[in-house]
C-alpha positions in Angstrom: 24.9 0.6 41.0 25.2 1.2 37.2 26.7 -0.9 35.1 29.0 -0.4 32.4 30.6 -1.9 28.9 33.5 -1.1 27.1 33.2 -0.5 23.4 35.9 -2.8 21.4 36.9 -1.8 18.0 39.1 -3.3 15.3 41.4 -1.3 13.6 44.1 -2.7 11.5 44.0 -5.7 13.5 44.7 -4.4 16.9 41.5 -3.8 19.1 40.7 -0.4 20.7 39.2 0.2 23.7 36.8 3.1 23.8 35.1 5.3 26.3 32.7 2.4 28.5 29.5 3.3 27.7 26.7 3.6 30.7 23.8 1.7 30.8 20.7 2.8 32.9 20.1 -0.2 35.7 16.9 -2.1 36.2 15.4 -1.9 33.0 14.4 -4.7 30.6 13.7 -3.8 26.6 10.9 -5.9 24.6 9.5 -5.6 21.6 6.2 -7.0 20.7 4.6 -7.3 17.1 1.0 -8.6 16.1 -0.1 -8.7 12.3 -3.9 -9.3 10.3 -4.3 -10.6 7.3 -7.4 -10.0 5.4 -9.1 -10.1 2.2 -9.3 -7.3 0.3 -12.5 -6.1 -0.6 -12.2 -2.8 -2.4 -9.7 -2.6 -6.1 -9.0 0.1 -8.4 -8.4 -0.3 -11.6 -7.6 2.2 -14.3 -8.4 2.8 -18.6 -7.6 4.9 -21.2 -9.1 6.6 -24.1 -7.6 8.8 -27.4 -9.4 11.0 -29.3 -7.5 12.7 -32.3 -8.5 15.7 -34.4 -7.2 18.4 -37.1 -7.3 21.0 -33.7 -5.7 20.0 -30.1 -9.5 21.3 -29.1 -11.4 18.3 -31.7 -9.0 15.8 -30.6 -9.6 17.1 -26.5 -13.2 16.7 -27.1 -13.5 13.5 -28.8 -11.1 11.8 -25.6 -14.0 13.8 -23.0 -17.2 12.3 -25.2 -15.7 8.8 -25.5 -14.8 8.7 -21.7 -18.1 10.4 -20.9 -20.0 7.6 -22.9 -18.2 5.0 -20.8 -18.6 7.2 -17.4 -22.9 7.1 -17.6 -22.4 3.2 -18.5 -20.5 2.7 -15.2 -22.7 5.1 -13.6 -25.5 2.2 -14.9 -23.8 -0.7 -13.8 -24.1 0.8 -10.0 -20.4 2.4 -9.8 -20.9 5.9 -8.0 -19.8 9.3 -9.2 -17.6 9.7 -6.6 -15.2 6.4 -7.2 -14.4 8.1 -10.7 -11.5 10.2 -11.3 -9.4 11.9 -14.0 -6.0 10.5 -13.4 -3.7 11.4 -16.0 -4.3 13.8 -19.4 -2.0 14.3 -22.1 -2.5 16.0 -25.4 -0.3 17.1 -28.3 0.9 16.6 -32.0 0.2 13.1 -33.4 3.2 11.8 -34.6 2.2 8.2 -34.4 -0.9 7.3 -36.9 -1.7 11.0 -38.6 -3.0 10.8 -41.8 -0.8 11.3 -44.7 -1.6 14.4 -47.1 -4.4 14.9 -44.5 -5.1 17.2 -40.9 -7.8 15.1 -40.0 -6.1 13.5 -37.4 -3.1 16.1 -36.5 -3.4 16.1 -32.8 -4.4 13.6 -30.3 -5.9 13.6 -26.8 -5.0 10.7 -24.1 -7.4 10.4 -21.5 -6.9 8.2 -18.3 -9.9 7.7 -15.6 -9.4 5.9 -12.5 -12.1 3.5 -11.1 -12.2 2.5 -7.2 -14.7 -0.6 -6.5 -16.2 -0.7 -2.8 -18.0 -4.0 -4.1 -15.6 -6.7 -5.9 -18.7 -8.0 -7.3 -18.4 -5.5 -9.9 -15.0 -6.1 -10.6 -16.0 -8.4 -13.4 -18.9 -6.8 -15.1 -17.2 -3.2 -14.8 -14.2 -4.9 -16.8 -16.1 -6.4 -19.4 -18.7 -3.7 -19.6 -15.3 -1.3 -19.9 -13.4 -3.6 -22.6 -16.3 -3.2 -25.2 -16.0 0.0 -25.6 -13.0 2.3 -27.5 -10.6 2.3 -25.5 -6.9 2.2 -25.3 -5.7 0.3 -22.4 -7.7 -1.4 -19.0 -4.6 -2.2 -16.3 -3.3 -1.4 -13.5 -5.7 -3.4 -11.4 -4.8 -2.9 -7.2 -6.7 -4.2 -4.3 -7.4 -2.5 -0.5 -9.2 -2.8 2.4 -11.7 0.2 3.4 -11.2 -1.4 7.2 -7.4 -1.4 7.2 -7.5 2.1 10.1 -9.2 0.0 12.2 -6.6 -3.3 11.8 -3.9 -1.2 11.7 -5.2 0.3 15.6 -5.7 -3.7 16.5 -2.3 -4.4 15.6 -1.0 -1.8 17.2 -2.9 -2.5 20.6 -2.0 -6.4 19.8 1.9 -5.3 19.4 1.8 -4.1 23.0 0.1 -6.8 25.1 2.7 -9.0 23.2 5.4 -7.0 24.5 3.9 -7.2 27.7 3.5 -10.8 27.7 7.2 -11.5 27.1 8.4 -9.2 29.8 6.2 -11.0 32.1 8.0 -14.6 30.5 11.6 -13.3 30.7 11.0 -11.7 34.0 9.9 -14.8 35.7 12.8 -17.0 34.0 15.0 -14.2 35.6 13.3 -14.1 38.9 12.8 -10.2 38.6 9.8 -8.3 39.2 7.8 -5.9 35.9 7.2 -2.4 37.3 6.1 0.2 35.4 7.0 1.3 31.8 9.2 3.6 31.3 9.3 4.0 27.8 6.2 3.0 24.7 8.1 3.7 21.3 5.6 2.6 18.2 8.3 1.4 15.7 8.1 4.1 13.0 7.4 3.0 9.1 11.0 3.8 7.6 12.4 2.9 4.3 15.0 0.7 3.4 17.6 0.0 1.1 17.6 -3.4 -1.0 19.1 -4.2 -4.4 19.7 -0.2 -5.0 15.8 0.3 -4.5 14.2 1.9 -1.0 11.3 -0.4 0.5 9.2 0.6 3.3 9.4 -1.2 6.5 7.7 -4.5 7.3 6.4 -2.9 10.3 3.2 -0.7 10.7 2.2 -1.4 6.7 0.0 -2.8 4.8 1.5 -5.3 2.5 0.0 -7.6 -0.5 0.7 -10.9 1.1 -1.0 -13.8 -0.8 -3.9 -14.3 -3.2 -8.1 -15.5 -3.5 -10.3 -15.7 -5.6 -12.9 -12.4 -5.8 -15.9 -13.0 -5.0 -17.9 -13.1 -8.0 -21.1 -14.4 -9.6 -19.4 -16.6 -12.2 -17.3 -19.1 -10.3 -15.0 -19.4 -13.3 -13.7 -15.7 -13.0 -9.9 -15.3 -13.4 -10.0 -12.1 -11.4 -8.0 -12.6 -8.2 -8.0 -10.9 -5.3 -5.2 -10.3 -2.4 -4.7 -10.7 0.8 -3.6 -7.5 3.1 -1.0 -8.0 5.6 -1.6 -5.4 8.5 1.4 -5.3 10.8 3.0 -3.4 13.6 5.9 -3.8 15.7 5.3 -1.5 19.6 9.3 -1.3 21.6 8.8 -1.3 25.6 11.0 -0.6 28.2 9.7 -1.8 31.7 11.0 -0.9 34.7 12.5 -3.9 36.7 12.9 -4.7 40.4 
């Protein structure tokens, strides 16, 4: 026999009784969740250099020659070609330190290049090696894990045993029998609203969820790397007897 529920709202003080609302018999709803956390072991960092000139072209090809220079040092250090990247170019008049009475330094050039690191152990000398040379800015440093697919797939396959598990605890405390699922929802990564800002959901992400040390040569490196938080959250409905 199905069972039903009436819906209650308040309105203006007096409640309301709505349509009852039908609920499917014999079913029991869990939701199970399973998270990794683990060191990250990749980071990508990013620098800039500006090259200025009396043409847009001069000031386009000083930027390329100094980031060039700095390129085939990388390349030296044991960073591949491949982990390098243009990520942002800008070029224009140079209304911030052109030469008075002189065209000489009329335009200017920005040049940013992204660097990924599969080894943290070149984290340091990459820096250093990058902060001798002419450039403009070194920030932006951000850590990842080149395993996180395959966490991600344990968490997910962790999620549902634990949903499992707890059907199997309430079902026994409620002297009913697990049957069958009926319905396996993976809990979606939505966003959602917090101080007038969207954040993604805590569930099926990869989050930055504490801090240690890189692993270095120098044990006295400042450089710290994070620890990534793999979750995911897996919904069950069992079928119940």
């Amino acid at each position: 026999m199905k069972s039903t529920i009436p819906l209650v709202f308040l309105l203006g003080g007096q409640i309301l009784f709505a349509q009852s609302q039908v609920l499917p018999p014999n079913q029991i709803t869990v939701v199970g969740s399973a998270e990794y956390k683990v060191k990250a072991n990749q980071a990508t960092f990013y620098f800039s250099v500006k090259g200025v000139g009396s043409t847009l072209r001069l000031a386009v090809e000083q930027a390329n020659a100094k980031t060039s220079d700095i390129i085939s040092k990388l390349l030296a250090l044991g960073i591949k070609r491949t982990d390098l990247s243009t990520s942002q170019f800008y070029s224009g008049e140079n209304t911030g330190d052109r030469a008075f009475l002189s065209s000489s330094r009329d335009f200017k050039a920005s040049l940013t290049t992204m660097v990924k690191l599969d080894s943290l152990d070149l984290m340091q000398p990459a820096l250093f090696l990058i902060s001798e040379q002419a450039v403009e800015s070194l920030s932006e440093i951000s850590f990842s894990l080149s395993t996180e697919p395959e966490y991600r797939r344990r968490a997910r396959l962790d999620a549902a045993l634990n949903a499992k598990d707890k059907a199997e605890e309430l079902a026994k405390v409620l002297g009913v029998t697990i049957e069958k699922p009926i319905l396996i929802e993976e809990q979606v990564n939505q966003m959602f609203i917090r101080g007038g800002r969207a954040y993604p959901s805590p569930f099926n992400t990869s989050t930055i969820e504490s801090v240690e040390r890189v692993s270095v040569s120098s044990s006295e490196s400042g450089f710290i790397a994070q620890t990534i938080s793999v979750t995911s959250q897996v919904r069950v409905v069992f079928q119940i007897k």
